[in-house]
Backbone as a ProteinNet text record, in pm:
[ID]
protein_1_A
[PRIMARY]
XXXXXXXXXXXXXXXXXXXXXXXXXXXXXXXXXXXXXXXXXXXXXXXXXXXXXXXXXXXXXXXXXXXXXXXXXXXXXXXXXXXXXXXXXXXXXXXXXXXXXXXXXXXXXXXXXXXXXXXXXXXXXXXXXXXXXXXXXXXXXXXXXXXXXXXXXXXXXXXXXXXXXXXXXXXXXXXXXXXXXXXXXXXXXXXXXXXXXXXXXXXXXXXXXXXXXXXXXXXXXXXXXXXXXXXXXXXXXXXXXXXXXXXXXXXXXXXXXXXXXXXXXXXXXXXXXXXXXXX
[TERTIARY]
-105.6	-1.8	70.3	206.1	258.6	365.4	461.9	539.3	605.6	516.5	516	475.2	527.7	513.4	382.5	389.9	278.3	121.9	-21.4	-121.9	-200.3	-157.2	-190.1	-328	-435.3	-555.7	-598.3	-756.8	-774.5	-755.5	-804.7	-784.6	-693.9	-714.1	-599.8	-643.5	-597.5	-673.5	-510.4	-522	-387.4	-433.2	-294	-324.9	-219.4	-194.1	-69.2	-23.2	110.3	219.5	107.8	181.8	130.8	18	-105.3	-236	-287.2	-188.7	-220.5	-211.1	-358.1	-322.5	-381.9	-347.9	-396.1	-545.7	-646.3	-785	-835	-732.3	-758.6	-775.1	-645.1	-560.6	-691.2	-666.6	-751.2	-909.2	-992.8	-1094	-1064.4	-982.8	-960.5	-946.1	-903.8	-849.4	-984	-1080.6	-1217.6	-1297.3	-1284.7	-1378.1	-1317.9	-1216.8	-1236.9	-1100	-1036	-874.2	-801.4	-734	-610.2	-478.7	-469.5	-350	-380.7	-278.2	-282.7	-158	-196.1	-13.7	24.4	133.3	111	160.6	110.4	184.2	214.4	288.5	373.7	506.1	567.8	710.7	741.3	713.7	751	879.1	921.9	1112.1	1154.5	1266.7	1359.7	1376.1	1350.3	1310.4	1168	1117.2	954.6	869.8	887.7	859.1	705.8	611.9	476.6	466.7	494.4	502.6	493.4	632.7	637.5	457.6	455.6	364.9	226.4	162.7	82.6	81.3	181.4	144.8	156.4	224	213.4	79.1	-27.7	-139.1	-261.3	-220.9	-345.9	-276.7	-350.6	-339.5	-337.5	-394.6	-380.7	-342.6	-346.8	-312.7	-182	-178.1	-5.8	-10.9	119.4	139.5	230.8	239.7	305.6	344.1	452.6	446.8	439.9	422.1	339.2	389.3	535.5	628.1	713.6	810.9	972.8	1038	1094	1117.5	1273.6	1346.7	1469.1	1551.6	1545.2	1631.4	1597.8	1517.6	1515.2	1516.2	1520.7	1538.5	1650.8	1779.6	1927.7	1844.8	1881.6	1874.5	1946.5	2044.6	2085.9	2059.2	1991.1	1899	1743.9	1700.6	1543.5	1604.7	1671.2	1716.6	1721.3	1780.3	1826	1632.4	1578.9	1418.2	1385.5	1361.2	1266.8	1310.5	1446.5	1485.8	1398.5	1427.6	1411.1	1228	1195.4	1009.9	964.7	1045.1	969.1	1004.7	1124.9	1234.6	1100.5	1018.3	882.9	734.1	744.7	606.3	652.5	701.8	729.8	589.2	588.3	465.8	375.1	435.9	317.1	362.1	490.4	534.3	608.7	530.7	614.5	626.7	762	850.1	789.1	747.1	764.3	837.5	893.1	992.1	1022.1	1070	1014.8	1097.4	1100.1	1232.8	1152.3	1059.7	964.6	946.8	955.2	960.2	1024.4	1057.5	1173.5	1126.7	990.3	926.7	921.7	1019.5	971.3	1098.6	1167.7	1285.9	1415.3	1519.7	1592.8	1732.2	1711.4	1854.6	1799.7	1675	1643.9	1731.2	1739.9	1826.9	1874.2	1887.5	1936.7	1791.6	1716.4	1589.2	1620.6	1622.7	1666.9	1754.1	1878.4	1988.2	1989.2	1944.4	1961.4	1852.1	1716.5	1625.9	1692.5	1751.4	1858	1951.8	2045.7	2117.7	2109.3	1974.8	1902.7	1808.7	1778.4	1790.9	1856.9	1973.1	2073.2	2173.5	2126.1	2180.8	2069.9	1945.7	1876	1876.5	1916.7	1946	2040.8	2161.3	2332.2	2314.2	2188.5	2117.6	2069.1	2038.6	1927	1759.8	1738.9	1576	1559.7	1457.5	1436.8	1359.3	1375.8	1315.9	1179.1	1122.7	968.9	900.8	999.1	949.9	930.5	988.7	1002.2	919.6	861.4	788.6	834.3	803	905.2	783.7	698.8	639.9	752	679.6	710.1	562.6	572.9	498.1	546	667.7	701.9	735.4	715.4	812.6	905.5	1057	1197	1174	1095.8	1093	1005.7	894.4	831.6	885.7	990.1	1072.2	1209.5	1217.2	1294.1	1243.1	1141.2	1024.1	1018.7	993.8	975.2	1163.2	1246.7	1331	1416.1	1379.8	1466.7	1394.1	1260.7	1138.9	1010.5	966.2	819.5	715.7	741	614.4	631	528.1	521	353.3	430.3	277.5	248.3	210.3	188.8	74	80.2	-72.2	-66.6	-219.4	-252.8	-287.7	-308.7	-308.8	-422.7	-499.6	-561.8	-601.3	-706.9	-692.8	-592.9	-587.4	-553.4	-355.7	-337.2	-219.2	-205	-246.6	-259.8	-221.3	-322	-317.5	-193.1	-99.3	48	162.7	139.3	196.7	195	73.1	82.8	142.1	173.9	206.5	343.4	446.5	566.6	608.8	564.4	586.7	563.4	454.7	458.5	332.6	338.9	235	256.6	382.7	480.4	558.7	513.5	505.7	390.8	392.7	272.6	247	128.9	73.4	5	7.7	-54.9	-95.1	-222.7	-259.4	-322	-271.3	-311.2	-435.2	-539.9	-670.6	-739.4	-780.2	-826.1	-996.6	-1111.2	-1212.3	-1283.1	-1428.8	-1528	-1631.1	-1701.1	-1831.1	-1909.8	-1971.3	-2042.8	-2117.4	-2229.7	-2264.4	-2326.4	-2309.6	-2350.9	-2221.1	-2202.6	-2084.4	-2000.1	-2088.9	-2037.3	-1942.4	-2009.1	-1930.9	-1832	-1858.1	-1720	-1597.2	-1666	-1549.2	-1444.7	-1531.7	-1483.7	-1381.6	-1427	-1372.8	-1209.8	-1219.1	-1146.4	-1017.6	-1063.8	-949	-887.2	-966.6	-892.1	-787.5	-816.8	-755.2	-691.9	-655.5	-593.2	-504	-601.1	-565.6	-445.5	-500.7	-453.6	-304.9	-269.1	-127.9	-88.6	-148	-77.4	-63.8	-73	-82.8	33.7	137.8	235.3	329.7	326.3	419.3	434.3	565.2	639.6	589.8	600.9	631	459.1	401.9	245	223.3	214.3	160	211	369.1	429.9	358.9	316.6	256.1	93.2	14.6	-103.5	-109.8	-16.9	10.1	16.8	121.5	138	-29	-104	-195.7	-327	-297.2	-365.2	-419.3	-401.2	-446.9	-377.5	-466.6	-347.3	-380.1	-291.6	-277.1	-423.5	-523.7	-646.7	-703.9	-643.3	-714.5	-614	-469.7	-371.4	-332.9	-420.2	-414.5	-514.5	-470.9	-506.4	-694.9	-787.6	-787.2	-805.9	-739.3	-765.6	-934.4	-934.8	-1067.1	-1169.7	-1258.2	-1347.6	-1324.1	-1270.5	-1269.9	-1136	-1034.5	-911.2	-972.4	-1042.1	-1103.4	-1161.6	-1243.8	-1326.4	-1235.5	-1127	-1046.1	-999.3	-927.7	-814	-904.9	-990.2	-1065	-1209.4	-1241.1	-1344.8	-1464.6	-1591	-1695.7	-1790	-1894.4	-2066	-2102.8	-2187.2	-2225.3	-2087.7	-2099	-2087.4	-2059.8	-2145.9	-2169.2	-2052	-2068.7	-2056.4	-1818	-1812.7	-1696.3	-1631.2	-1724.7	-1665.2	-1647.6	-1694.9	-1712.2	-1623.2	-1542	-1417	-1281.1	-1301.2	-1176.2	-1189.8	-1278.7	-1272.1	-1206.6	-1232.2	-1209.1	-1033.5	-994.9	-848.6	-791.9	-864.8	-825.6	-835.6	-986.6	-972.2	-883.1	-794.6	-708.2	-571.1	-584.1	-465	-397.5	-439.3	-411.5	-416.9	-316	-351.6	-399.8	-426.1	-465.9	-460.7	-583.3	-576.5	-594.4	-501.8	-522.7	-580.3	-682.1	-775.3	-762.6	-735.6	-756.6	-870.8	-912.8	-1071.3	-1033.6	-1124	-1125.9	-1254.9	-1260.3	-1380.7	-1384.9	-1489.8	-1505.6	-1487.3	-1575.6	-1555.5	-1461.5	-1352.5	-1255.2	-1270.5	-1277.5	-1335.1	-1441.5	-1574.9	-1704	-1668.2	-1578.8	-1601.9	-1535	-1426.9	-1353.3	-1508.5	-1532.1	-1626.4	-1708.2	-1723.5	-1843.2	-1838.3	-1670.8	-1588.5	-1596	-1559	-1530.9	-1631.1	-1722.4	-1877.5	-1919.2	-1961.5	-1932.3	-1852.3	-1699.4	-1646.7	-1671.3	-1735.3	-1756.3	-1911.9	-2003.3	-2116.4	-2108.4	-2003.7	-2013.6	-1917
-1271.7	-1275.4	-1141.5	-1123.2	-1039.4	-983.8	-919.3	-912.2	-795.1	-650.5	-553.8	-514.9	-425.8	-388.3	-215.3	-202.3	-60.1	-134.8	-71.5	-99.7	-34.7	-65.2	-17.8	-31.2	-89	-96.4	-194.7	-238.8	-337.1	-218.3	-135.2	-20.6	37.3	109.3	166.2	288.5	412.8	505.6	520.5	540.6	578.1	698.5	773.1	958.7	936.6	1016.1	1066.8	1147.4	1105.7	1228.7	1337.1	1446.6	1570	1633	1487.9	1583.5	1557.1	1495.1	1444.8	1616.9	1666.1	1759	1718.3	1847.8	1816.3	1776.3	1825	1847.3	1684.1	1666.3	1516.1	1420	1451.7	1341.4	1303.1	1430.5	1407.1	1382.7	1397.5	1326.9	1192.9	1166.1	983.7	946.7	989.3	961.6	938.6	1013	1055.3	944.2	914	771.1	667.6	656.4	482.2	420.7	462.7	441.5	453.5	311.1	304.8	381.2	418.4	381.4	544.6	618.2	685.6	665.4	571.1	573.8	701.4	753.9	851.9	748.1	777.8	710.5	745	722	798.1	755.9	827.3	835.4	976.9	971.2	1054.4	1108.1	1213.8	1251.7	1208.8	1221.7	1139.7	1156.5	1312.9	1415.2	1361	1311.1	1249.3	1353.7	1516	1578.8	1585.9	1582.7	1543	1410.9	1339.7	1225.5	1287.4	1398.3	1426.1	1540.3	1635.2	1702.7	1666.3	1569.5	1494.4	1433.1	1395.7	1324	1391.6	1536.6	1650.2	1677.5	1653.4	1679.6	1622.2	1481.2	1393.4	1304.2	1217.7	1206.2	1060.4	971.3	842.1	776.1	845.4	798.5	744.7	654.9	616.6	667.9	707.4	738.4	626.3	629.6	484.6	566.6	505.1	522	407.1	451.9	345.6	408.4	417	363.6	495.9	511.3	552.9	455.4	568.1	492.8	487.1	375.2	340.5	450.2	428.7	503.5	705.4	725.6	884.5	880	795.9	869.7	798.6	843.1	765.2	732.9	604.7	536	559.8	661	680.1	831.6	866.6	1013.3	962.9	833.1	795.3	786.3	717.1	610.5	741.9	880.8	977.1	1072.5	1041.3	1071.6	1022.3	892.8	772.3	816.7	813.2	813.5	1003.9	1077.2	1218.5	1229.5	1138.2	1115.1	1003	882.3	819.4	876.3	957.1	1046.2	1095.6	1167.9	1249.1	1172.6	1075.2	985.7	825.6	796.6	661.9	552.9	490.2	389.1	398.1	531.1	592.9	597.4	533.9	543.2	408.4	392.7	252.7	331.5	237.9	275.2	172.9	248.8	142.4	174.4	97.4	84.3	25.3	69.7	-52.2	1.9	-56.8	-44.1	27.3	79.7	136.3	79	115.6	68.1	107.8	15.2	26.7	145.3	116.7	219.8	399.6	390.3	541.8	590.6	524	536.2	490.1	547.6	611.8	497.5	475.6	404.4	259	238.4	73.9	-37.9	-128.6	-199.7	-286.1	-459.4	-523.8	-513.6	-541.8	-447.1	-533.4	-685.4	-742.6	-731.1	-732.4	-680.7	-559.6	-448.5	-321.6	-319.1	-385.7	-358.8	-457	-556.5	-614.8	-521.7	-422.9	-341.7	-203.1	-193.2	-114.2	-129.8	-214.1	-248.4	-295.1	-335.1	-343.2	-224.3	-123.2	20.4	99.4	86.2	98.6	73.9	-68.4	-178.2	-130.1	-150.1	-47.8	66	145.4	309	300.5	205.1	159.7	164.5	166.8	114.9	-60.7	-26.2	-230.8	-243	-367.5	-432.8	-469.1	-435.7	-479.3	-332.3	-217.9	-80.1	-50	-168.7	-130.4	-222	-171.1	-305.3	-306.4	-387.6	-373.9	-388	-326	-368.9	-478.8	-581.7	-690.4	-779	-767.7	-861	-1007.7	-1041.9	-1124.3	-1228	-1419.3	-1466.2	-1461.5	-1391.5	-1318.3	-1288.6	-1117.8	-1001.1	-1026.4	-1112.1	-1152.1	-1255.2	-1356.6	-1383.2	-1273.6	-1212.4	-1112.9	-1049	-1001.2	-903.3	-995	-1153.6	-1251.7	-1231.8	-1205.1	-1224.4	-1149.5	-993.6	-850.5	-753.4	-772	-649.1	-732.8	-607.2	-673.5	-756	-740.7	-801.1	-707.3	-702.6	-641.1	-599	-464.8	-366.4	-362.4	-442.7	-469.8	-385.6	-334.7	-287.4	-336.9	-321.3	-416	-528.7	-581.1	-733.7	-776.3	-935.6	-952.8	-1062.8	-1103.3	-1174.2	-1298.2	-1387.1	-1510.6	-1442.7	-1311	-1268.6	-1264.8	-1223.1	-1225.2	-1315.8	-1461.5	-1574.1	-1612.2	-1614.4	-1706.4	-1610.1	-1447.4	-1386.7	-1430.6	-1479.3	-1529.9	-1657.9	-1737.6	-1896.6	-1830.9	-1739.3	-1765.1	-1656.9	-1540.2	-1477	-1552	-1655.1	-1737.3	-1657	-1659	-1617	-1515.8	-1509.1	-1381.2	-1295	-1293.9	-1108.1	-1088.4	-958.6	-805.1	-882.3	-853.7	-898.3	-749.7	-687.3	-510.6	-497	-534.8	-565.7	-397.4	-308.6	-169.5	-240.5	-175.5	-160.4	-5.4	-43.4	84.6	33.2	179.4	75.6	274.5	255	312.4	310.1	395.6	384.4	411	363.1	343.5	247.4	223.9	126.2	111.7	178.5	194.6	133.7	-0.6	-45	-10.2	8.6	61.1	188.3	290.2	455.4	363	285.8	277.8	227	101.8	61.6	153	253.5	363.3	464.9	478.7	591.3	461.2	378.6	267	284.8	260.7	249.3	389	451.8	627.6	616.6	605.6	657.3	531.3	419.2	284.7	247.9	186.9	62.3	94.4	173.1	218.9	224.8	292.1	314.4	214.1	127.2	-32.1	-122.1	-67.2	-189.6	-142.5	-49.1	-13.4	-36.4	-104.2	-145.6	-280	-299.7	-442	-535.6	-466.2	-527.8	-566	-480.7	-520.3	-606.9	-584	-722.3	-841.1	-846.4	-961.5	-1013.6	-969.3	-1058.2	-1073.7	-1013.4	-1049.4	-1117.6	-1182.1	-1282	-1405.6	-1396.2	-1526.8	-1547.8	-1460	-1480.3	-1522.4	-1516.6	-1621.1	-1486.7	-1388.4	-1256.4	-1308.1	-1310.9	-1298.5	-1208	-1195.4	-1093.4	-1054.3	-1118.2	-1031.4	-975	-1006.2	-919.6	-769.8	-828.1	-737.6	-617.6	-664.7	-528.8	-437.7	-299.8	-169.8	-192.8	-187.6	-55.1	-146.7	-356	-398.1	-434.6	-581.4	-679.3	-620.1	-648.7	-550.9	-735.3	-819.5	-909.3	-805	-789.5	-752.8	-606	-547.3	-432.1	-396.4	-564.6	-627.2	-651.6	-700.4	-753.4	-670.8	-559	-475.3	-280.3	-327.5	-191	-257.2	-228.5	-237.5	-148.7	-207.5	-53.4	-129.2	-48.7	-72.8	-32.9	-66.3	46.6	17.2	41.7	22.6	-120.3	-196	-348	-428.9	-395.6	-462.8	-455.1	-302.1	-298.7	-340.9	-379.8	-414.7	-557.8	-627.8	-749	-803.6	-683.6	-737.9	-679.7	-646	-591.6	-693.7	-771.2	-915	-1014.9	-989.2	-1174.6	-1140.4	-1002.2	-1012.7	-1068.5	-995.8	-1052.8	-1195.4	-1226.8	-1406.4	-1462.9	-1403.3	-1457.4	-1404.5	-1377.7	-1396	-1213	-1121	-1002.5	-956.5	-896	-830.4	-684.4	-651.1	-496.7	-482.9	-359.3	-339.8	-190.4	-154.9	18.1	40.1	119.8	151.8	311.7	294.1	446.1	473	567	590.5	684.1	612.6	634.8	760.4	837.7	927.2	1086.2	1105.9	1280.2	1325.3	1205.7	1250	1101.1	1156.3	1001.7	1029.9	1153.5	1139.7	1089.7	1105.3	1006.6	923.2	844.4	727	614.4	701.7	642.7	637.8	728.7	735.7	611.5	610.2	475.9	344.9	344.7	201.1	186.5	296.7	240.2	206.9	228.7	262.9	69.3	14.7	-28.1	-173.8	-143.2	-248.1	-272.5	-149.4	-186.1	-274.3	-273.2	-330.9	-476.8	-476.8	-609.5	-720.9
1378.6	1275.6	1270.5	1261	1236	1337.7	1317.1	1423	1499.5	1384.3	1366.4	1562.2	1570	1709.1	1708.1	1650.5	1622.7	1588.2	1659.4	1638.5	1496.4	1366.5	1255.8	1219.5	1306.1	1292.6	1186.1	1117.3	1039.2	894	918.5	802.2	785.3	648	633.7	516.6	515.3	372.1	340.3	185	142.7	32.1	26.2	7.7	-47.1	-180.3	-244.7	-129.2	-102.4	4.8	-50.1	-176	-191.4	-195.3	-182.1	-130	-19.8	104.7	240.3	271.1	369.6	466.9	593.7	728.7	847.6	814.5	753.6	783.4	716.8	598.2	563.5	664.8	687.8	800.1	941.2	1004.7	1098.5	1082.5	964.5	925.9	906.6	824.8	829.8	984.2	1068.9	1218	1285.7	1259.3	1290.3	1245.7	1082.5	1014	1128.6	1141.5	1232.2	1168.7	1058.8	1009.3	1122.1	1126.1	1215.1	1129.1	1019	956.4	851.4	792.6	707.9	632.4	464.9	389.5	321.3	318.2	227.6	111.2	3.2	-123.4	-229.7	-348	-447.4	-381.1	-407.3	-357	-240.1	-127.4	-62.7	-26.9	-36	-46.1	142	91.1	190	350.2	361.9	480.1	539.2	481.2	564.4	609.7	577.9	660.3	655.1	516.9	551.9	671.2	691.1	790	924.2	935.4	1095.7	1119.9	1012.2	1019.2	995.9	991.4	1036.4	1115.9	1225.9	1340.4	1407.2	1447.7	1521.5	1522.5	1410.2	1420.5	1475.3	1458.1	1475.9	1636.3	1658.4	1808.5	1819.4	1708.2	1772.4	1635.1	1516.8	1338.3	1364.8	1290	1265	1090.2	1091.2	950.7	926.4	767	682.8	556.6	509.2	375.7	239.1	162	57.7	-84.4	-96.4	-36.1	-66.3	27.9	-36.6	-118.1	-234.4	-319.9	-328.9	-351.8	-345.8	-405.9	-550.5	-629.6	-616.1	-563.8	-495.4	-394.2	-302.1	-177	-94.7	-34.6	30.3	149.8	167.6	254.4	403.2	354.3	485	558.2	491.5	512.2	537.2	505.6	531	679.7	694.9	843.6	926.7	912.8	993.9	974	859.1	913.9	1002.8	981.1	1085.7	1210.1	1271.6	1385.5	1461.2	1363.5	1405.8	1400.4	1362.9	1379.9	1526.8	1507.8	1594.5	1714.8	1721.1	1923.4	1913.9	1826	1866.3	1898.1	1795.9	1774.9	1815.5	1924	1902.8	1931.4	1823.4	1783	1719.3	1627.8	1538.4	1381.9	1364	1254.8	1185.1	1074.6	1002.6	857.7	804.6	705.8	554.9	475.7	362.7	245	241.4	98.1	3.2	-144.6	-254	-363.5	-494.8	-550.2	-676.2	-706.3	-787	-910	-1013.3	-1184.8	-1270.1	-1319.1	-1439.4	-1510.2	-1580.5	-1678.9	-1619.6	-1473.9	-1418.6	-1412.8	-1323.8	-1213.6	-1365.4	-1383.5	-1500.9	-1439	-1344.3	-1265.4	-1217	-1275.1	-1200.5	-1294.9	-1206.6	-1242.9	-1110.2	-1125.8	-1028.7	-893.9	-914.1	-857.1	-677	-677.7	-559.7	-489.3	-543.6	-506.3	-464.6	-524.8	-475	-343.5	-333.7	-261.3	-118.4	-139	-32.4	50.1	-34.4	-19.8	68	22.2	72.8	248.4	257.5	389.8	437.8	425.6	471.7	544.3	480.8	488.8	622.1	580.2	672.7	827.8	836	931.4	1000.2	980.9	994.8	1067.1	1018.1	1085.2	1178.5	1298.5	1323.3	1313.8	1168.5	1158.8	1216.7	1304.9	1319.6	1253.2	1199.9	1092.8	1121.9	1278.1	1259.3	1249.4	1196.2	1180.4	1063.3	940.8	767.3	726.6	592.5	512.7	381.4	315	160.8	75.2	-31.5	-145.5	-227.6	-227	-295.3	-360.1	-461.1	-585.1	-597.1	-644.7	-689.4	-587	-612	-489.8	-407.2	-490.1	-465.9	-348.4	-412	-310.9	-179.4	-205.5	-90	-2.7	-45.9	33.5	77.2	44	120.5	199.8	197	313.3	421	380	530.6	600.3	518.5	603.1	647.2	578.2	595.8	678.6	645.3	662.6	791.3	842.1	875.8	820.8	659.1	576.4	447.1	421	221.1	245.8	199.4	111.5	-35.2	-76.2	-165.4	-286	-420.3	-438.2	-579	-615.8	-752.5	-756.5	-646.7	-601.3	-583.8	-602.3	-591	-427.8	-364.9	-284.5	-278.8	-428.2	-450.9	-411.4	-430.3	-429.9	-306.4	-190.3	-52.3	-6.6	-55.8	14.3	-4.3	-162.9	-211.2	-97.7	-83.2	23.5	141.8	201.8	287	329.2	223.1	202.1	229.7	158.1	134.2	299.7	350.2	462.3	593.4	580.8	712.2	817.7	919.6	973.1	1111.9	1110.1	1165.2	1117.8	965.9	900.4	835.1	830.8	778.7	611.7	635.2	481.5	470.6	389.2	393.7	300.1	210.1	69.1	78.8	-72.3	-109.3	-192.5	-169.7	-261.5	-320.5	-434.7	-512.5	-483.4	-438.9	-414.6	-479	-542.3	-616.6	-563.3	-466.7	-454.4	-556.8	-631.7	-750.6	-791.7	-776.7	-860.7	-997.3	-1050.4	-1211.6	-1238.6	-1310.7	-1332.9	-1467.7	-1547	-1670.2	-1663.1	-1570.5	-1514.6	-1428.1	-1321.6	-1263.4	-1353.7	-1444.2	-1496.2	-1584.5	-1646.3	-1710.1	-1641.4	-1493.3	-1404.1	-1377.3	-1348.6	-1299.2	-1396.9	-1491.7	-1639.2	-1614.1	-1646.3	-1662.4	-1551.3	-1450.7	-1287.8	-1269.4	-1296.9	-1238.6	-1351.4	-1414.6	-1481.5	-1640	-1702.5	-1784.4	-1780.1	-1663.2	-1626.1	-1586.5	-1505	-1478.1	-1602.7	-1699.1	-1826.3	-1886.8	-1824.8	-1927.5	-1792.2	-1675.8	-1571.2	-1555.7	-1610.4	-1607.9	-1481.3	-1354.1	-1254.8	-1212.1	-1226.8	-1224.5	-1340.1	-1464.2	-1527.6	-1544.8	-1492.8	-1478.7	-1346.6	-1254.4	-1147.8	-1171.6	-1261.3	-1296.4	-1400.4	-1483.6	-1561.5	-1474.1	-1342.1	-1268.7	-1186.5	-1149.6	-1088	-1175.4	-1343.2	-1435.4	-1518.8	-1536.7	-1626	-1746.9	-1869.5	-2010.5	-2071.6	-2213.7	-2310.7	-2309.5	-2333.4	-2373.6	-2232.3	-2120.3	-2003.5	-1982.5	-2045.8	-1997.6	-2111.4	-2274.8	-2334	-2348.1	-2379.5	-2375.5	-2411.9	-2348.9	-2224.6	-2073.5	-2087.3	-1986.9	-1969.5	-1992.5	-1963.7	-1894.5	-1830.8	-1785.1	-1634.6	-1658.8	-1569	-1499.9	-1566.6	-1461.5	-1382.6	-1457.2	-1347.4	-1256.3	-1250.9	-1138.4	-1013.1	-1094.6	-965.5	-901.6	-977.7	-933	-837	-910.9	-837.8	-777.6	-612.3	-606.1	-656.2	-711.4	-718.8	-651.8	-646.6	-602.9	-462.1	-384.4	-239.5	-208.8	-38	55.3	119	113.8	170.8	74.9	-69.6	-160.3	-159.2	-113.4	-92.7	6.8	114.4	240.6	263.7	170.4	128.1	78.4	-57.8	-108.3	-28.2	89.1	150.2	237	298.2	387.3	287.5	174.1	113.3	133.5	106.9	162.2	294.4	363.6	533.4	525.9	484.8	513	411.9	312.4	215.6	344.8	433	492.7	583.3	505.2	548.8	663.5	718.3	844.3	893.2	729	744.3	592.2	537.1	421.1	424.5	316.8	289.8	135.8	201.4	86.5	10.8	-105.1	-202	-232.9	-304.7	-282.1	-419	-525	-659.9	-681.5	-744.7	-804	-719.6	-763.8	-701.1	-560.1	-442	-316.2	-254.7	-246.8	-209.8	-67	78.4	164.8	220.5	129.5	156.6	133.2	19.1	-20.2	139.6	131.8	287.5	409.8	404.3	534	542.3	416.6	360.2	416.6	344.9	321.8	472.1	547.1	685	787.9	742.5	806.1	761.4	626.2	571.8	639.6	642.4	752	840.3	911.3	1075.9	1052	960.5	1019	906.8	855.1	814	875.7
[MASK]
+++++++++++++++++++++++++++++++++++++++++++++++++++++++++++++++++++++++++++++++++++++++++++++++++++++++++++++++++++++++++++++++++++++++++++++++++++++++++++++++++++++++++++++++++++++++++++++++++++++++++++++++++++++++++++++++++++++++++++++++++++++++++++++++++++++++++++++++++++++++

């Protein structure tokens, strides 16, 4: 499945842009990660992007995501090109129209996210080089028909699988996961809320799609069900996480990128990936 031309591996670790460095990078390269996203909103220049693949040797870098309304589209397009002349097959584009509750100019969110690769496109980015975060049916039918596929995060498997129903089985399904090595569940669920959830309960675009995926008011208000925390963050060993990053794949995924919640988010990666490989 998929039509993406770069080998992004079954894994994936995702890093805020601003605390991705070389020594990170190339340890994830080292665990067995095909894939490094940076995520947040990375600025328009990509230049953490180029300076990590100058470093590492077989990582593809991603982003997760550039964000529409900060960064011109026709300055991403003049990145991409000035990264892949150096790294060609090591670099995919993701892009997404962010949140109302952040971004001061959202507005028209399809339309503009249409517009926007469209502009891209014109530059020459090919379209099996971009992915679009898309939640909603809309946008995920636009990813099947603008983009490689949709990176999606917050999502649950059952969200995977309806992605997969509406993208078809020749685009990128790229489900983002938040995962806790922990198993004292009470501390994870606690660590979970603080660092996740909390902030997703005041984003339109996330609880409007965990409403459609059957979440209600009492899972979706403040401090968030201890069922929606189950879903949305993995915790417990090793085995137990590698377990819920398959039910994605067999819900349809062709790769999942994992964040790594708590004190050591490098072990926790090492784990997860250790973890995948023997399950």
């Amino acid at each position: 499945m998929g039509t993406v031309s770069i080998e992004l591996g079954a894994l994936g670790a995702a890093i805020r842009f601003d605390m991705a460095t070389v020594e990170l990078a190339t340890a994830i390269e080292e665990a067995g990660y095909g894939t490094l996203w940076l995520a947040a909103s990375p600025p328009e220049d990509l230049a953490m992007a180029e300076h990590l693949l100058d470093a590492t040797e077989r990582l593809v870098i991603a982003t997760s995501i550039v964000n529409m309304w900060t960064a011109d589209a026709k300055t991403v397009a003049a990145s991409y090109h000035r990264i892949v002349a150096r790294h060609p097959d090591r670099f995919l584009l993701g892009v997404g129209i962010g949140h109302r509750e952040i971004d001061t100019a959202y507005a028209a969110p399809y339309d503009t996210a249409a517009a926007y690769l469209d502009t891209l496109s014109a530059a020459g980015v090919p379209q099996d080089r971009t992915v679009l975060a898309a939640l909603g049916p809309r946008m995920l039918r636009l990813a099947r028909e603008r983009a490689a596929g949709t990176v999606p995060v917050m999502v649950t498997p059952e969200h995977t699988r309806r992605a997969r129903e509406i993208l078809g089985d020749d685009r990128l399904v790229l489900p983002g996961l938040q995962v806790l090595l922990d198993t004292d569940v009470d501390r994870a669920r606690a660590t979970a809320r603080a660092g996740v959830l909390t902030p997703a309960l005041h984003v339109t675009n996330y609880t409007n799609n965990l409403r459609r995926l059957g979440f209600t008011d009492a899972d979706l208000t403040d401090p968030g069900s201890d069922r929606l925390i189950d879903a949305l963050v993995l915790h417990g060993d090793a085995a137990t996480i590698a377990t819920g990053v398959q039910a994605h794949v067999d819900a349809g995924a062709n790769h999942v990128a994992v964040t790594a919640l708590g004190d050591s988010p490098l072990d926790t990666l090492r784990a997860v990936a250790r973890g995948v490989r023997q399950g």
